[in-house]
C-alpha positions in Angstrom: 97.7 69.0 63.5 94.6 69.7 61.7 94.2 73.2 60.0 92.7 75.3 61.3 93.1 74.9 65.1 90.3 73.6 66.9 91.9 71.5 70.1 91.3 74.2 72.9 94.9 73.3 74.3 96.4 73.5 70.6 94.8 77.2 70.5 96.7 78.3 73.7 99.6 76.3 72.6 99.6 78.5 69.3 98.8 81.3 71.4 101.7 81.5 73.8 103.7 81.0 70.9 102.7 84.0 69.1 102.6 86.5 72.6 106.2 84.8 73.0 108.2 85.2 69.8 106.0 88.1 68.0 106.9 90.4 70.4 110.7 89.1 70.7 111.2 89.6 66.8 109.6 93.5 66.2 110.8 94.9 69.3 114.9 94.3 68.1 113.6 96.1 65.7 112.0 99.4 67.7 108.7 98.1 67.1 106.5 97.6 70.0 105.5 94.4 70.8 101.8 94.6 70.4 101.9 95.5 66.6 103.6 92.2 66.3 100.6 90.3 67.9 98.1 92.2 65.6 100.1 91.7 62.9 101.4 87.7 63.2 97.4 87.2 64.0 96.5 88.7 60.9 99.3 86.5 59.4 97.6 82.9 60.4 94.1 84.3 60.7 91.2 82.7 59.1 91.6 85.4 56.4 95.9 84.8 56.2 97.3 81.1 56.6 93.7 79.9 58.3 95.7 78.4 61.5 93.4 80.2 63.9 89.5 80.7 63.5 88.1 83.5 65.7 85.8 81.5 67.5 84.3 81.6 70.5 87.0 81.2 73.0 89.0 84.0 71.0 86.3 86.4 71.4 85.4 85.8 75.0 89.2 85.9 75.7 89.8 88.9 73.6 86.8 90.9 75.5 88.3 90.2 78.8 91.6 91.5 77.7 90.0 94.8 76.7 87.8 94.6 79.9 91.8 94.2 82.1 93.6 96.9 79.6 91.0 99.2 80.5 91.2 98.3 84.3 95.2 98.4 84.4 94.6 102.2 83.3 92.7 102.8 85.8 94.4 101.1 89.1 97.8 102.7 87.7 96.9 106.2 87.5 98.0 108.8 89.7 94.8 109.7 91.2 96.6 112.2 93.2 97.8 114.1 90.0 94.4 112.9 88.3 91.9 114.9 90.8 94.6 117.9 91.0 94.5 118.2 87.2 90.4 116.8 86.6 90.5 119.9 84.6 93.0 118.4 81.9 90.7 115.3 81.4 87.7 116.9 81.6 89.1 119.5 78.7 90.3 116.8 76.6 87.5 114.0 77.0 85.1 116.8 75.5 87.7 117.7 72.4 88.3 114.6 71.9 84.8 113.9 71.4 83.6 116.8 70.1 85.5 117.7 67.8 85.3 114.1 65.6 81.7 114.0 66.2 81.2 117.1 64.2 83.9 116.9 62.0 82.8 113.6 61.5 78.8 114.3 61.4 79.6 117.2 58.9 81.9 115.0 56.8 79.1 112.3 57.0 76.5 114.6 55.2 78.1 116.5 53.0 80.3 113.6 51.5 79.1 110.4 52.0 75.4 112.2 51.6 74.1 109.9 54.9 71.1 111.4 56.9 71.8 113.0 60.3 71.2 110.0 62.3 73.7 107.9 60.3 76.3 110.6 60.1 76.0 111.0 63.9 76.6 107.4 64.5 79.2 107.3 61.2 81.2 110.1 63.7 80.7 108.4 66.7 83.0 105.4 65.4 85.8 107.2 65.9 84.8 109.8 68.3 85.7 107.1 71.1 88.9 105.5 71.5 90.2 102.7 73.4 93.9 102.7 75.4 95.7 100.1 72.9 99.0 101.5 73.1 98.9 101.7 77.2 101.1 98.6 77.5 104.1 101.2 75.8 103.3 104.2 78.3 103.4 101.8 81.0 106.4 100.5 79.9 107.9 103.8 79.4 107.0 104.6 82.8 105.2 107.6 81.4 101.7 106.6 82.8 102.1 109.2 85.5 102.6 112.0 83.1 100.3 115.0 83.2 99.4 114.7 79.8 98.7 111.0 79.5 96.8 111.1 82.9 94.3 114.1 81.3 94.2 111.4 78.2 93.4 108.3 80.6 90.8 110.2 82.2 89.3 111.4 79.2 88.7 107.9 77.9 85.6 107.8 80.2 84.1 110.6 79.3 84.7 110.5 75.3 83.5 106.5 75.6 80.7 107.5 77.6 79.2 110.9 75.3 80.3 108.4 72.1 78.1 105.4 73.3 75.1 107.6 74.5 75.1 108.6 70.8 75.2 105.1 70.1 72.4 104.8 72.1 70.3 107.5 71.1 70.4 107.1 67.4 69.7 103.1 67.9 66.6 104.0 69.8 65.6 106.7 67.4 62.1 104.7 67.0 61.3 104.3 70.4 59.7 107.3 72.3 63.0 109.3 73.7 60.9 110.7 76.4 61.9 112.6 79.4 62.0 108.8 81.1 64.1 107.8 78.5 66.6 110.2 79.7 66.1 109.9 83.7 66.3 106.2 83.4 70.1 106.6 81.9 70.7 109.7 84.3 69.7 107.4 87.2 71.7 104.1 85.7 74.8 105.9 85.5 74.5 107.9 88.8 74.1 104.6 90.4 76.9 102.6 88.2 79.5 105.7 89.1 78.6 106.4 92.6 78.3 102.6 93.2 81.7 101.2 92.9 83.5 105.1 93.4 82.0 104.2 97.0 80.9 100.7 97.6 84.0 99.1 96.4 87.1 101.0 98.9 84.0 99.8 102.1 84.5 96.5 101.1 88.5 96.4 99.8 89.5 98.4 103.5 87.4 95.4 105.5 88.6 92.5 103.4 91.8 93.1 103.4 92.1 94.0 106.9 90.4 90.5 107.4 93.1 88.9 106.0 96.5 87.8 108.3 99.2 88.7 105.6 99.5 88.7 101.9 97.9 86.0 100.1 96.1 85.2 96.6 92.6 86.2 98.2 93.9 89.5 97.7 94.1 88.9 94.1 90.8 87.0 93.9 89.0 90.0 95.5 91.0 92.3 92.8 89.6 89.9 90.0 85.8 90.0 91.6 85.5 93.6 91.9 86.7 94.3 88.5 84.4 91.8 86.4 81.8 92.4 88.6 81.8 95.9 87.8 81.9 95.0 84.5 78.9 93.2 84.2 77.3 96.1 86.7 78.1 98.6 83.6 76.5 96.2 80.8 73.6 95.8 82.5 72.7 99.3 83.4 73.5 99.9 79.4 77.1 100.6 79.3 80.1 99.4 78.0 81.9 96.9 80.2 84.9 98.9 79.5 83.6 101.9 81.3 82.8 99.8 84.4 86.3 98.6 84.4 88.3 101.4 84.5 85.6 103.1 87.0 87.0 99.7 89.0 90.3 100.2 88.6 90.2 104.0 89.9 88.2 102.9 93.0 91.0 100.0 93.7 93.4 102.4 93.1 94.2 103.8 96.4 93.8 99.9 98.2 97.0 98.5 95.8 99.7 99.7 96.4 101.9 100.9 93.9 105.1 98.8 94.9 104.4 95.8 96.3 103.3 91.9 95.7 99.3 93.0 94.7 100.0 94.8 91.8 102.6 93.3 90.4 101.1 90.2 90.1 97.9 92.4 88.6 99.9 93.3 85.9 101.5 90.4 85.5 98.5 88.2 84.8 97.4 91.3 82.4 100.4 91.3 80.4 101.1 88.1 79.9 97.8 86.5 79.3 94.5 88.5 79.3 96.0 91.6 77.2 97.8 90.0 74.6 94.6 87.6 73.5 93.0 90.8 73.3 95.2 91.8 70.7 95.5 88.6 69.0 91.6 88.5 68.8 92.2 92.2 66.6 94.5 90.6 64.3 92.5 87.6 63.4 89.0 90.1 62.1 91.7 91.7 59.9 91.1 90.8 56.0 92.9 93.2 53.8 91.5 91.5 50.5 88.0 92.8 50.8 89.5 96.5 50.4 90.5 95.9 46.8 86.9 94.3 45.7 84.7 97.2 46.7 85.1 100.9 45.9 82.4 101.7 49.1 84.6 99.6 51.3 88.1 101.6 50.3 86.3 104.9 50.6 84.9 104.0 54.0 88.0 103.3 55.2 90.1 105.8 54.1 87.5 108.3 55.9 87.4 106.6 59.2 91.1 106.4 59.2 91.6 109.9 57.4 89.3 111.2 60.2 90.3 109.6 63.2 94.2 110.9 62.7 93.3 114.1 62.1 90.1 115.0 64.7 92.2 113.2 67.2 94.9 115.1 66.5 93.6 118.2 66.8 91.9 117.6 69.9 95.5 116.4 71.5 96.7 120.3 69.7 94.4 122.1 71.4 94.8 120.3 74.8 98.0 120.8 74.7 98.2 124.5 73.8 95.4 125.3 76.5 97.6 123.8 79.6 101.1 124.5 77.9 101.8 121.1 77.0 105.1 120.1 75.0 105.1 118.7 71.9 106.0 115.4 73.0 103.6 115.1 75.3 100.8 116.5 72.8 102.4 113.4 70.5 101.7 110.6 73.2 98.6 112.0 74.1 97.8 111.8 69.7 99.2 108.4 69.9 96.8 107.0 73.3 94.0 108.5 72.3 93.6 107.1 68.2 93.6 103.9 69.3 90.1 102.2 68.9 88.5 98.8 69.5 85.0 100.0 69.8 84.5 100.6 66.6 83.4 97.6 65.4 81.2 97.1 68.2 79.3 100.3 67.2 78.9 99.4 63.6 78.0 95.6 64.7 75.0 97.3 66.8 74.4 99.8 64.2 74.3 97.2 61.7 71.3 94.8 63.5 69.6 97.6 64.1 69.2 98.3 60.6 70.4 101.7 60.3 70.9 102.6 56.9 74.2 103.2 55.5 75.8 100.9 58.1 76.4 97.1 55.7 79.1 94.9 55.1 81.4 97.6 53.4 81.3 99.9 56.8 82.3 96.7 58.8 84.9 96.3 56.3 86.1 100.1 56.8 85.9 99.8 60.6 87.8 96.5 60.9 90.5 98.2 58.2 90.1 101.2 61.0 91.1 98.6 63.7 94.4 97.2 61.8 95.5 100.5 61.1 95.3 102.3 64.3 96.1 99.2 66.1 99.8 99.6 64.5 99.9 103.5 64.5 98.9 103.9 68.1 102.1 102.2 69.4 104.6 103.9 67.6 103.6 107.2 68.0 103.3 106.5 71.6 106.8 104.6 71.9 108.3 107.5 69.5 107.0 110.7 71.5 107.0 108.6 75.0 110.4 107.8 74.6 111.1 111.8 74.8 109.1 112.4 77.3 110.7 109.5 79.5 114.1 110.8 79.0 113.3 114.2 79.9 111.8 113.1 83.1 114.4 110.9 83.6 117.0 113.8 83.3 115.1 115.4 85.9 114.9 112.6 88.0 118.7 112.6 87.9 119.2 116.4 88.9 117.4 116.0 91.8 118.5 113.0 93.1 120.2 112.5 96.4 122.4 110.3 98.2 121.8 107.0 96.7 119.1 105.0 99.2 119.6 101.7 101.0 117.3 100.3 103.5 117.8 97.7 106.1 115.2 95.9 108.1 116.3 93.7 111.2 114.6 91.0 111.9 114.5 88.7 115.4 115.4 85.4 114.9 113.3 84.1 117.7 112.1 80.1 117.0 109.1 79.9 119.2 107.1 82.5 117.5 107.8 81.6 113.9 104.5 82.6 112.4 104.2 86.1 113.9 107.7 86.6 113.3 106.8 86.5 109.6 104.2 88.7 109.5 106.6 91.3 111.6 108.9 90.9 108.3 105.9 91.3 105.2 105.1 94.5 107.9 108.0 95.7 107.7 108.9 94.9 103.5 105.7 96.6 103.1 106.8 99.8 104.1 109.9 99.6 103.4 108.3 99.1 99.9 106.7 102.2 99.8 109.9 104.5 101.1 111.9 102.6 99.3 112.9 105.1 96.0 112.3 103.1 92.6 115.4 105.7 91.0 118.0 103.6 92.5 118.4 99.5 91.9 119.0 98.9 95.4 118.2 95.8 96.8 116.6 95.8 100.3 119.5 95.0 103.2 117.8 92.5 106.2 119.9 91.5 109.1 119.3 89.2 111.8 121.4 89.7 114.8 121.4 86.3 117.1 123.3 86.3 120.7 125.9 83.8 120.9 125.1 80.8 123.5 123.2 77.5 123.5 120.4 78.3 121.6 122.7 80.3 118.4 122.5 77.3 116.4 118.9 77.4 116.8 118.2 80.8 115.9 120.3 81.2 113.1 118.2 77.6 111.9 115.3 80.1 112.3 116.6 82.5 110.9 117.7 80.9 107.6 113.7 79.2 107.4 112.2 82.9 107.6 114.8 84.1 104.4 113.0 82.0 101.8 109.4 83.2 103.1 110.7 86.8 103.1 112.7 85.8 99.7 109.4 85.0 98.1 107.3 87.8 99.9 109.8 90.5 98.2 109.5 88.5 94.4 106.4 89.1 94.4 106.7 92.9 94.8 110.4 92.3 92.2 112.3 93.8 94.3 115.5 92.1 95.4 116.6 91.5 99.0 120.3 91.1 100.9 120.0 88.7 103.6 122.4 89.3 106.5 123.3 87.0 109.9 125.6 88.4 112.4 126.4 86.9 115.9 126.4 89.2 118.6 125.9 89.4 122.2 124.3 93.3 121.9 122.3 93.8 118.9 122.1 97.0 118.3 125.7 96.6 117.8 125.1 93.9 115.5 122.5 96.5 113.6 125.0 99.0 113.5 127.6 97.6 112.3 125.5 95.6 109.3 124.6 99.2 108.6 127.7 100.5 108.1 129.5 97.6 106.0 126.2 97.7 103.9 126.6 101.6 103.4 122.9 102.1 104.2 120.8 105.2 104.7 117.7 104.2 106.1 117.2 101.4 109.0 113.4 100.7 109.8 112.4 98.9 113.3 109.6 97.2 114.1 108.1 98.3 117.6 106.3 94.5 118.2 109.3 92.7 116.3 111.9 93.8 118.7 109.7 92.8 121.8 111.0 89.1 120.8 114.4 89.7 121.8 113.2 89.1 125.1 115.1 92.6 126.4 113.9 94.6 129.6 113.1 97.7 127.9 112.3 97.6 124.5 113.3 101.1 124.0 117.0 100.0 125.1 117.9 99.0 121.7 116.4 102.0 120.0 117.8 104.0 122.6 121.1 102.5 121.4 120.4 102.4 117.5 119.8 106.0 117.4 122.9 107.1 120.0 125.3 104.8 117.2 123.7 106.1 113.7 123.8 109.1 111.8 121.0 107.5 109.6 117.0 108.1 108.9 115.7 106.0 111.6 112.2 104.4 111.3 110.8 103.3 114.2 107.1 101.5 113.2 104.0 99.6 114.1 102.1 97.6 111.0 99.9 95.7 112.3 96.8 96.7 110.1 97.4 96.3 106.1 99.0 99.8 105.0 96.9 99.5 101.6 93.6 100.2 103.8 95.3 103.2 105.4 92.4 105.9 104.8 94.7 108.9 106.3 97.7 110.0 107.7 98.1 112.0 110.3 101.4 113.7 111.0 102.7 115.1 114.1 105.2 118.0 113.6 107.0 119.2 116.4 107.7 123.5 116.3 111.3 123.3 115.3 111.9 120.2 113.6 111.5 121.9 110.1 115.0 124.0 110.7 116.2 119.9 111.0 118.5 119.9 107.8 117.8 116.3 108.3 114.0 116.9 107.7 113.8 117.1 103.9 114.1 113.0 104.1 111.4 112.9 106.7 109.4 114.9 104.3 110.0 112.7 101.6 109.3 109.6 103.5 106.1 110.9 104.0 105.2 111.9 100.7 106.4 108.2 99.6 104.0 106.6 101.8 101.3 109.0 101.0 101.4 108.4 97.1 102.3 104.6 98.0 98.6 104.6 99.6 96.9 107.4 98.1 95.9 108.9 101.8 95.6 112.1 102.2 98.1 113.7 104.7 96.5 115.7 107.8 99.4 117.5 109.8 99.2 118.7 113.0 101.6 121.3 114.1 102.4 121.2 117.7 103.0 125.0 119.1 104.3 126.1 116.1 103.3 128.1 112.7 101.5 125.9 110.1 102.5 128.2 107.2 105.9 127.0 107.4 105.1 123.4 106.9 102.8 124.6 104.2 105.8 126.6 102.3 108.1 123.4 102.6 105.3 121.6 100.9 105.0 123.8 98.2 108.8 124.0 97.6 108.3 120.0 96.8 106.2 119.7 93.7 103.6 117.3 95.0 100.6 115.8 94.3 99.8 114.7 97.9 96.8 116.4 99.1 98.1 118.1 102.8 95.9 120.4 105.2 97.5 121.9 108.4 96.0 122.1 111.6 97.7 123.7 114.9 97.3 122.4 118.6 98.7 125.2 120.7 100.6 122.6 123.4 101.9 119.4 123.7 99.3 118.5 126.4 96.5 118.6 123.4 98.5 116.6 121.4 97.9 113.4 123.3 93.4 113.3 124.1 93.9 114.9 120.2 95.1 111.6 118.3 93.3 109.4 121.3 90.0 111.0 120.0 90.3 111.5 116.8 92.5 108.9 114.7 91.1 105.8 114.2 92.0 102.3 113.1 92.2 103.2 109.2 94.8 105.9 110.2 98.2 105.9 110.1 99.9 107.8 112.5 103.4 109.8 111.7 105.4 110.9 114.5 108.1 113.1 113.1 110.7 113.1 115.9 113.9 114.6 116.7 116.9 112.8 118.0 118.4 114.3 121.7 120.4 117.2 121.8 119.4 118.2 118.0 117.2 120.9 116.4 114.1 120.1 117.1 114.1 118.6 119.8 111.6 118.8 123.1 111.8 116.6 125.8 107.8 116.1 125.3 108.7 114.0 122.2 110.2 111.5 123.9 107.2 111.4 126.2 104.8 111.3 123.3 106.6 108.6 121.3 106.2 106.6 124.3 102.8 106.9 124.7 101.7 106.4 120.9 101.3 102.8 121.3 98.6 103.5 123.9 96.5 106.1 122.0 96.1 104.2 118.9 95.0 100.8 117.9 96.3 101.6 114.4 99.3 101.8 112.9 101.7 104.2 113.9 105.3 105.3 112.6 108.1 107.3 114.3 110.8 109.1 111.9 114.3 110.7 113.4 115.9 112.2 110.7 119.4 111.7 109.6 121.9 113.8 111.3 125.5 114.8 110.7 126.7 114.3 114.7 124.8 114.1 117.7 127.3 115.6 119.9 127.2 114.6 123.3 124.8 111.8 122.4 126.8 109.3 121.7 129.2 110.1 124.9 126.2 110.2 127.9 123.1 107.9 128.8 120.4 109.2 130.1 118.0 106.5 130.7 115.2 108.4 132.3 114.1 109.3 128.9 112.4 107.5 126.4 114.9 106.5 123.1 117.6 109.1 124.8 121.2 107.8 124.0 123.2 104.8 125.2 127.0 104.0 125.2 128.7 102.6 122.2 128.7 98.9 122.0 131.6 97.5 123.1 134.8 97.1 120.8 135.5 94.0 122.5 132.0 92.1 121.5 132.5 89.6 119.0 130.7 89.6 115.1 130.3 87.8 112.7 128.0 88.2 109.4 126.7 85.9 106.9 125.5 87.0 103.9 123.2 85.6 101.8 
């Protein structure tokens, strides 16, 4: 193999090599792995062993990777906690611009003796910064941290002040008129507002185009981001700042547990990020540092400067919103990272500014190297704190350990919508299911002994490896479960109770395929059996378009010591799709609703609104929801607090008065009394009689 590397497959080759073992080697030693990819690329660089030239595919490569490091920020944000605590960024984005720009100005002048202009620009190096060490917050699972949110959000507007700087001071000789400044005003109005509002129109209709989960989805993902990338360049701004607008408008239309985003962040961390990376490595050349006095000096400032200003701005953060010192640390750590840098003296540089030659390139690629190391151990040293003090939390308040099971009908004839009944059903169970606990998700299939069992179970066993794959996707493992039975809700029951499980979710069109008289019957029967968290639901639109949810509380249901899991179901599904949650309290007080919100630190935005009878209730949700809501009936189950015979009434007619999506929760009870003993049949999902001891079972497990 001739040196260096030319042969575009012999530069992937090379490539995968580096993102595989690099990473491998530094990380058994507590080092994250991204340092190793800087540092091995520095290693056979053209200025190390010479094996890889950064040539053109590097760089194009290396600029998307940036371009999707700035998007995954962006699409894995809370935007809940983000809007609730705009503040934080807002605050820090201007320190952590404003105080290196005029440290760094001053310093520029009175030091290195440059004129205004150059210092300006000199401070505007490092009064950006790029995420570099996101890949460790993420895989800290600290992303959702106050602190790091205020610091994600802040990245926009410090890039955004840094690079108007940029441009000002490269268009000092052209006429910086009022027009000068309208035309930018208008470019990024239109840029922002653009994509904040164009791109959830389009995302809500496409996918609701599509019949289930496919790799359009991710296609769409991919458009939206580098076209929003390109939309940023040309109206004069960074491509970076385009992408991580993108990613906040997608935000809400992924998901955060399911197929989508995994395979989002997937492709970025195995591919487009670490080239990224490798494409930092290979501009490093330590030797020119010990030739040139200018070139040490230079660097030693930008670096000297960037830790402290940065620093400092993360200090005074902090202090103001009463951070602790760990979470001032990984805020330090995100925001020193920097890859536009060298952009801005490459710019500066053919523009002919003075003060900006080869020896400031030289000080911002030494800049790069250093900060490019740095940034990942600070964040993986102070991150690591802050994980394991959330995760201590996390443990205190954690209940009864969850387990979900979905039935599924085994019915032959209508393979294809049977499987879209079971990625319906995964996908919510996907969002209630809680991430604290490895549980695998529990399915069972219940098929009726007779001529056609053989059949059904064939079925059956074809639907598993679709479902199998559907749940990859999202990683999340799955327990398949067969059982023979001639009454299956018996056959439910009885998988839930060898399975241990806490939550069972039905599927309103699903169950129609049993071919049963009523299909409330079963449900009927599910709920007399269980002491569970029953879900009773209706996907047929994509959950990731949901715009809003609208909950239906009964008067009473909140004395329900069963309704602390409805409430967190609800709260799962509205961070899951980043809805808003409208509630509508049926004859009761809203206040109390809003004071069991408030004992649940949350940052789902909920508003309260009271219909004074359950005759409202029905023309209210037939007039007002829409297809893009999803509908939450929070029930009762007979004979328990909370319950009105109007519920039963209500659930019934829900199909009816929406086109959308719809889901009914019954809380987990204790006993129900006298409802497992009497039928009353009259009423919709009242209590049947026990299955029969004498039915036969049997269960397969796969």
């Amino acid at each position: 193999m001739a040196i260096p590397v030319e042969d575009p497959v012999s530069i992937f080759a090379v490539a995968m090599v580096v993102f595989l073992v690099a990473p491998l080697l530094l990380e058994r030693h507590r080092v994250p792995g991204i340092v190793g990819i800087v540092l091995v690329g520095a290693a056979i660089g053209p200025n190390g062993a010479g094996v890889l030239e950064r040539g053109e595919a590097i760089v194009v490569l290396g600029d998307v990777g940036l371009i999707y490091l700035m998007f995954l920020a962006g699409i894995e944000i809370d935007l809940h906690r983000f809007f609730d605590n705009i503040d934080q960024s807002v605050v820090f984005g201007l320190l952590s611009f404003l105080v290196p720009q005029v440290v760094g100005t001053c310093f520029g002048i009175w030091v290195l003796e440059f004129s205004l202009p150059t210092a300006s620009l000199f401070a505007a190096i490092f009064a950006s910064h790029t995420l570099l060490a996101y890949p460790v917050a993420r895989q800290l699972g600290i992303v959702r941290n106050r602190a790091v949110t205020a610091t994600i959000g802040g990245t926009v507007l410090a890039n955004v002040l840094a690079l108007l700087v940029l441009v000002v001071v490269a268009s000092a000789e052209a006429s910086l008129d009022w027009l000068f400044w309208v035309d930018l005003a208008v470019g990024l109005v239109v840029l922002f507002a653009g994509i904040w509002y164009l791109v959830p129109w389009l995302g809500r209709r496409f996918f609701r185009t599509l019949a289930e989960e496919s790799y359009f989805e991710f296609l769409f993902v991919m458009a939206v981001l580098f076209v929003s990338a390109f939309s940023a360049d040309v109206a004069g701004i960074e491509p970076i700042i385009g992408a991580l607008v993108a990613g906040l408008a997608l935000n809400r239309l992924v998901p955060e547990r399911g197929p989508l985003l995994n395979r989002i962040q997937f492709v970025g961390n195995a591919l487009f990020v670490p080239f990224f990376f490798l494409s930092i490595g290979l501009l490093v050349d330590v030797t020119v540092l010990s030739g040139s006095r200018e070139s040490i000096l230079l660097a030693a400032s930008l670096i000297g400067l960037t830790l402290v200003t940065k620093f400092a701005a993360a200090w005074a953060t902090g202090r103001l919103f009463a951070y602790a010192d760990d979470e001032i640390g990984s805020a330090f750590g995100l925001s020193i990272g920097q890859a536009e840098a060298l952009a801005i003296v490459l710019v500066a540089y053919d523009a002919g500014i003075p003060g900006f030659d080869a020896a400031m390139i030289n000080g911002a690629v030494a800049l790069i190297l250093v900060v490019s190391v740095v940034s990942p151990i600070v964040v993986e040293r102070y991150g690591r704190a802050v994980a394991a003090i959330e995760k201590r939390e996390t443990r205190q308040s954690a209940a009864v350990r969850q387990r979900i099971l979905i039935p599924f009908s085994p019915v032959p004839e209508h393979h294809e919508t049977l499987l879209t009944y079971h990625e319906s059903l995964l996908d919510l169970a996907l969002l209630v299911r809680d991430e604290r606990f490895a549980e695998p998700l529990h399915t069972v299939t219940v098929v009726r002994p007779g001529p056609e069992t053989e059949r059904a179970i064939t079925a059956a066993d074809a639907a598993i490896g679709h479902t199998e794959a559907y749940a990859a996707g999202a990683e999340v493992p799955v327990s398949f479960h067969t059982r023979v039975d001639h009454n299956v809700a018996s056959g439910i029951v009885r998988a839930a109770v060898e399975n241990q499980v806490t939550t069972i979710l039905l599927d309103w069109d699903g169950m129609h395929l049993y071919r049963q008289p009523l299909f409330s019957h079963t449900i009927r029967q599910v709920l007399a059996w269980t002491d569970q968290f029953v879900l009773v639901s209706r996907i047929r639109e994509p959950l990731n378009a949901v715009s809003r949810i609208v909950v239906v509380l009964p008067p009473r249901l909140a004395h329900d010591p069963g309704f602390h899991e409805v409430r967190r179901a609800i709260h799962r599904i509205a961070a899951g799709t980043g809805a808003p949650v409208l509630g509508i309290v049926v004859e009761g007080d809203p206040d109390q609703y809003e004071r069991l919100v408030r004992d649940v630190e949350s940052d789902v935005r909920v508003q309260f609104e009271r219909l004074p009878s359950w005759e409202r209730v029905g023309p209210y949700v037939d007039e007002t929801v829409t297809v893009d809501d999803l509908v939450i009936c929070a029930s009762a189950r007979r004979n328990s607090v909370g319950w009105q015979p109007e519920l039963g009434e209500f659930a019934a007619r829900l199909p009816s008065l929406t086109q959308g999506d719809f889901v009914i929760m019954y809380p987990p009870s204790g006993s129900h009394g006298d409802d497992r003993r009497e039928a009353d049949v009259s009423r919709p999902f009242s209590s049947a009689r026990p299955p029969d001891r004498g039915n036969r079972s049997t269960s397969r497990s796969r």
